[in-house]
C-alpha positions in Angstrom: 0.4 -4.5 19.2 3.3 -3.9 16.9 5.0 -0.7 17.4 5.4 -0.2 13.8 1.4 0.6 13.5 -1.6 1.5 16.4 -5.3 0.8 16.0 -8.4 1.9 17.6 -12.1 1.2 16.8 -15.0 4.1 17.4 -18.4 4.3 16.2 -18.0 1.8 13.7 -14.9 3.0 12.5 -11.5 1.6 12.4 -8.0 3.0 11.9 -4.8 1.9 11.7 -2.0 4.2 11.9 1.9 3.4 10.4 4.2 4.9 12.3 7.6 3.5 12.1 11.0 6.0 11.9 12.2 7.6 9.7 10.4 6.3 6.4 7.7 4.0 7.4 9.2 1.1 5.9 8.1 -2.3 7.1 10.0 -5.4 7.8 9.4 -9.0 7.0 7.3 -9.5 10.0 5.8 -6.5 9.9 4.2 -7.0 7.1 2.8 -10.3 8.4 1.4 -8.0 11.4 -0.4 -6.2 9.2 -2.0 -8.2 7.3 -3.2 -10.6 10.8 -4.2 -6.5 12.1 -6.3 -5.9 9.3 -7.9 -9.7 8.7 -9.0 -9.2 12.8 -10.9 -6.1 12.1 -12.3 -7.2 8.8 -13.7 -10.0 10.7 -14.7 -7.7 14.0 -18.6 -7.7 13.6 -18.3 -3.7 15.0 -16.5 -2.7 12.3 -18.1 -0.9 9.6 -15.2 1.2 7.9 -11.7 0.9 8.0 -8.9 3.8 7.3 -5.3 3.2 7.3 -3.2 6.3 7.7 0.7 7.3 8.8 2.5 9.6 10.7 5.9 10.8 9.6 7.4 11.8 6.5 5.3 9.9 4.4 2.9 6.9 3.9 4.9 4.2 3.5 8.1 3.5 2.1 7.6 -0.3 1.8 9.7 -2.6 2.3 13.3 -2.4 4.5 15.6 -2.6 1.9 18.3 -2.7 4.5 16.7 -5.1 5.9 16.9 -7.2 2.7 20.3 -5.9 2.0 21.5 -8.0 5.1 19.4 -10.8 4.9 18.7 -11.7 1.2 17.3 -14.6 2.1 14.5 -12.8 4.1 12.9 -12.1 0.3 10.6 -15.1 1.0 8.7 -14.2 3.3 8.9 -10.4 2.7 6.9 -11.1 -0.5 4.4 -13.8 1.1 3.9 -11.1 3.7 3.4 -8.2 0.9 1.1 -10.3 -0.7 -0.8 -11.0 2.7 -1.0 -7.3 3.3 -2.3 -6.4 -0.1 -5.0 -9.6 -0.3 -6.1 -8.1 3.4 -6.7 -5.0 2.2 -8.3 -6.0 -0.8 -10.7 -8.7 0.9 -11.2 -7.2 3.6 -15.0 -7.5 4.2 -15.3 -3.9 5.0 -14.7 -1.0 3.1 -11.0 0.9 3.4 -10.1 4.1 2.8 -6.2 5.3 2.3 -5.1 8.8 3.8 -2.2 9.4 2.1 0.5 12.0 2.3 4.0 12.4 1.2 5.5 9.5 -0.7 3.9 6.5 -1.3 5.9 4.2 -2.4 6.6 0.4 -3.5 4.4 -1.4 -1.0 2.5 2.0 -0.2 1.6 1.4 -3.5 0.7 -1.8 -3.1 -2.0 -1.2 0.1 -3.1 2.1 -2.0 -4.3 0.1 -5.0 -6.0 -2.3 -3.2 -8.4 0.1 -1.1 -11.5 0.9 -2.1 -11.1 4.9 -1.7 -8.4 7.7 -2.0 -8.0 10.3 -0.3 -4.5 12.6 -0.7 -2.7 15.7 1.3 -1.6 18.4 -1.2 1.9 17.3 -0.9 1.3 13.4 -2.0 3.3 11.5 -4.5 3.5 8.3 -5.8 5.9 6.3 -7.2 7.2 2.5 -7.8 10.9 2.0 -8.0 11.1 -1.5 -8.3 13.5 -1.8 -10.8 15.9 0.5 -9.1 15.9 -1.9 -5.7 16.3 -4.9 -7.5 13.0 -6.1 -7.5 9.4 -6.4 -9.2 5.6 -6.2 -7.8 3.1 -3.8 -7.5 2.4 -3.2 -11.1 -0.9 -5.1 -10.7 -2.1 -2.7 -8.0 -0.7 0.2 -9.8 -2.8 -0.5 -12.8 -5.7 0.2 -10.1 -4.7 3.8 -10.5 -3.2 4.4 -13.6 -4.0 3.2 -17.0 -1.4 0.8 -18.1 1.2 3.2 -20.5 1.6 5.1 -17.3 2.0 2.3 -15.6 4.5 1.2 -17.7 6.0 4.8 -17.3 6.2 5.1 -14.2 7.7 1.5 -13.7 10.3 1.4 -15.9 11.5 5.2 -15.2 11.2 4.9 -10.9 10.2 8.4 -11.7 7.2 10.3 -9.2 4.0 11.7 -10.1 2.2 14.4 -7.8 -1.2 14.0 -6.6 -2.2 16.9 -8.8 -1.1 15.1 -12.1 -2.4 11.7 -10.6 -5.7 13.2 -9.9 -6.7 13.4 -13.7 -6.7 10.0 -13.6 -9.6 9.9 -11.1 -8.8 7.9 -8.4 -8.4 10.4 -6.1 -11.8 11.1 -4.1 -10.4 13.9 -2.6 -7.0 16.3 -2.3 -7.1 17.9 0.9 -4.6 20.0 3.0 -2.6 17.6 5.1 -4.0 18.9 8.3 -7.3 17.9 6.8 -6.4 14.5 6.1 -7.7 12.4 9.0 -11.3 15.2 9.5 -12.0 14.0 5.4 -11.0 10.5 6.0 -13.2 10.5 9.1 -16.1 12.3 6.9 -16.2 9.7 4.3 -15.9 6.8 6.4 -18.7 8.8 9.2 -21.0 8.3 5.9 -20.3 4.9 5.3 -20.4 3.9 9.1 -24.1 5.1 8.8 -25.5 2.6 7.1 -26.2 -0.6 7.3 -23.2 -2.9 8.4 -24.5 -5.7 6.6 -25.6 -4.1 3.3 -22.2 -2.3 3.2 -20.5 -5.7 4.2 -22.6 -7.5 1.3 -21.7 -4.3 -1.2 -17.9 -4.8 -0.3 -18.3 -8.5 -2.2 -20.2 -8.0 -4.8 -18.5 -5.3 -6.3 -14.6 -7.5 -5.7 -16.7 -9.9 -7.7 -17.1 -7.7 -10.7 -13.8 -6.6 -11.3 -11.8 -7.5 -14.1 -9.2 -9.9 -13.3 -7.8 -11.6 -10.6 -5.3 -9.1 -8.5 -4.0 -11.6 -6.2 -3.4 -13.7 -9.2 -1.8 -10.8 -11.0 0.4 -9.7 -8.2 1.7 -13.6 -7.5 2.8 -13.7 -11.3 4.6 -9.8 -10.5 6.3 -11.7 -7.6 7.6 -14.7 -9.2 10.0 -12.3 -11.0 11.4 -10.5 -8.1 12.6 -14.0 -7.0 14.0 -14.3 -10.5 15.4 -10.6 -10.3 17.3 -11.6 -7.1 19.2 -14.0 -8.9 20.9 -11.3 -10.7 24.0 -9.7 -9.3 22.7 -6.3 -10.2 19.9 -6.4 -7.9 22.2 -6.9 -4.9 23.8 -3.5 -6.3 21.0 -1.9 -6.2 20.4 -2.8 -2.7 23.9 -2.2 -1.9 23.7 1.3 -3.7 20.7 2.1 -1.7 21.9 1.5 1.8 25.3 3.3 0.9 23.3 6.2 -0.8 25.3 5.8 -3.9 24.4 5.7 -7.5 23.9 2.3 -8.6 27.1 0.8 -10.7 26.6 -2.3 -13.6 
């Protein structure tokens, strides 16, 4: 197992727990790992329900931008293994519920928007600051939460939003005390493991086949411009400006 995330399977009910110092921020092939970890219990006929939760400071940071800031070339397959992460989560042939707390941010976003159900500590926020590491993505998946002028916002500022603004947006099921997280999580996905594995398994597909659009499609279109963002000399200084936690200079 990769040491950057743990699973366990009881009762029908899967988690996967992010736990990598200090930020939760994945590398290249982590991201790969999670999107084989979650595939293999999609496909794991004893699965019924699957939560993803962290430990730490917050959900996830996305990507390492030190990382990236080291090996530039590495942007490849960081995206190819975003986009496998996010296509998991979204196909996945089982239902998946987020337990978020802290920030959730850049590909936090990205696994948040393309679960099926939300549910928040008190002290959540979210944001996407994209442009202000250099990069693109996620606006697809944050459209999932936010209609698209606040989408736009909160893109093109890299400011935050709390979980008590976001929730008059409606996609959080519930906003819990963060020692509460995992017992609602565990409620919610206790109902869904209940029922019929097949029914929920069928339910699952039918309702990815209603939505509007492609999001895999729309998130490959998002990532052809962070290749084209890389290009520029100013996203390097972003990267730079990151890891030397310094204010960006153009």
């Amino acid at each position: 197992m990769n040491q950057a995330f743990t699973s366990q399977l009881e009762n029908g009910i899967a988690e996967i727990v992010i736990n990598k110092a200090p930020v939760n921020a994945l590398d290249s092939h982590e991201w790969h790992a999670l999107a084989e970890l979650v595939n293999s219990i999609g496909q794991n006929p004893d699965a019924s329900v699957l939560i993803i939760r962290s430990e730490g400071r917050g959900f996830c940071a996305g990507v390492d931008i030190k990382e990236l800031d080291k090996h530039p070339e590495r942007i490849v397959t960081v995206n190819a293994g975003n986009y496998e992460t996010f296509k998991a989560v979204h196909l996945c042939p089982i239902p998946i519920i987020v337990a978020l707390h802290g920030y959730v941010l850049g590909g936090g976003i990205g696994i948040t928007g393309a679960a099926d159900i939300v549910v928040a500590s008190e002290c959540t926020t979210f944001a996407l600051p994209e442009v202000d590491r250099g990069a693109m993505g996620g606006g697809a998946h944050l459209q999932r939460l936010f209609p698209v002028q606040k989408v736009r916002y909160l893109f093109f500022t890299g400011e935050s939003i709390t979980v008590q603004d976001a929730d008059k947006y409606g996609f959080v099921e519930r906003i819990v005390p963060k020692d509460k997280l995992r017992e609602n999580a565990l409620d919610i996905a206790s109902k869904i493991a209940a029922k019929s594995s097949d029914m929920i398994r069928i339910a699952k597909e039918s309702l990815n086949g209603i939505e509007d659009g492609d999001l895999e499609a729309k998130y490959r279109w998002e990532q052809g411009f962070t290749l084209q963002a890389y290009t520029s000399p100013d996203s390097a200084e972003t990267r730079r400006a990151f890891v030397d936690k310094r204010d960006a200079k153009f």
